[in-house]
N, C-alpha and C positions, 0 to 999 in steps of 0.2 A: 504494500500500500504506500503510495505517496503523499508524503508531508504536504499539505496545501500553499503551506508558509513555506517554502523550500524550491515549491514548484514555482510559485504564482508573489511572491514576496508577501508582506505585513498588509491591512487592507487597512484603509485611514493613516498612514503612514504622518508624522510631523516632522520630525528628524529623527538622522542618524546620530547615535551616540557611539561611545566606544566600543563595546561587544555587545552594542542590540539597537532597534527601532524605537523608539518613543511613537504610539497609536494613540487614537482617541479617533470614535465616529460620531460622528456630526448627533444621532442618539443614544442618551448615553441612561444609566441609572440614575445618575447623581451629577449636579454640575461638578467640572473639574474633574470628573474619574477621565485617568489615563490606563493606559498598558504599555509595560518595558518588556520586548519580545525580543527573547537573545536570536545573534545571527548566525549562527552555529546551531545545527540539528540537535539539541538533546533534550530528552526527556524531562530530566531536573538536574535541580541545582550540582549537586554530587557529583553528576556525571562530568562536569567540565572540569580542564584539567587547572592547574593554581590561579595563573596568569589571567586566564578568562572567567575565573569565578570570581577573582576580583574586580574585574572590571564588570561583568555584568553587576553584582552588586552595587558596585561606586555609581553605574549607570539608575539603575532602580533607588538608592538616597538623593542623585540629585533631581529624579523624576518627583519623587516625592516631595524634595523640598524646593522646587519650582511651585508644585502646585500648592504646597503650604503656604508658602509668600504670596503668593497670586493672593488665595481665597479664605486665609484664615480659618480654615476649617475647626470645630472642635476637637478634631480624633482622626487620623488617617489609617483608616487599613489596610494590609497588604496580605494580599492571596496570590497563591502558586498553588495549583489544583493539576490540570493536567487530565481531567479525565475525558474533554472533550478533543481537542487539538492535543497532541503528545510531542509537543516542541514548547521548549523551556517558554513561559512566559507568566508575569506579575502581575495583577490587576492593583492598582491603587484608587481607593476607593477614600477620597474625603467625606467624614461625617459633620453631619450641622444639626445643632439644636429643631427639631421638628422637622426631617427629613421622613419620606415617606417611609421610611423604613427605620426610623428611632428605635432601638430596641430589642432592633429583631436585626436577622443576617439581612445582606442585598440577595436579590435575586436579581441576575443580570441577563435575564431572559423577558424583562419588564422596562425595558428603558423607555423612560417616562422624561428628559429634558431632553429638549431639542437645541442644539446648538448652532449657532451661526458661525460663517469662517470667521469674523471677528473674532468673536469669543475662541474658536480654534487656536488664530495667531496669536491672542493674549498667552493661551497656553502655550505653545513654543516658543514665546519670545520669555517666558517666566523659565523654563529650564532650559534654556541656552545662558539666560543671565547667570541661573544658579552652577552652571559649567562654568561658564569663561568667568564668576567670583561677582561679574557687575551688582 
């Protein structure tokens, strides 16, 4: 079976980071949820070898602290699941005081904010800052 991401690349693509994509589609669960989708075929984190589990990692904190600065979030969380797509990749998931889903897990089979490319560039111009230190 062929990897989708592999075949066809990341889909919502923003940028390139060091060892992954930075995603987010235009619908999303939660304003500000991104995904860091490593560029290298592996399943999970373990699998890669030192070099690039560092950098995917450093790639997935400054995704996240892109979108922290952006949107002030209460609580950011981060998921690696894997059971749909089997190619490494992070969802980061900003929480806010009375989000649709306060309380309880996201279901990211429910995206309910629509994004405009504005709001998109906001979001890649927030973790590009959080890279280059701006």
């Amino acid at each position: 079976m062929t990897c989708s991401i592999c075949a066809e690349g990341p889909q919502d693509a923003l940028l390139e980071l060091s060892a992954s994509w930075l995603t987010a589609p235009p619908l999303a669960p939660l304003p500000g949820y991104v995904c860091v989708v490593a560029r290298s075929h592996e399943p999970q984190p373990v699998d890669l070898g030192p070099e690039e589990r560092v950098a995917f990692w450093d790639d997935c904190v400054l995704a996240a602290r892109g979108v922290s600065e952006l949107l002030r979030p209460r609580k950011l969380n981060h998921e690696i699941h894997g059971n749909t797509i089997e190619h490494l990749h992070m969802h980061v998931y900003p929480r806010y005081a009375g989000d649709p889903s306060e309380g309880l897990p996201i279901d990211p089979r429910r995206p309910s904010f629509s994004r405009s490319g504005v709001e998109l560039d906001r979001l890649r111009a927030a973790v590009d800052a959080a890279r280059t230190g701006a």
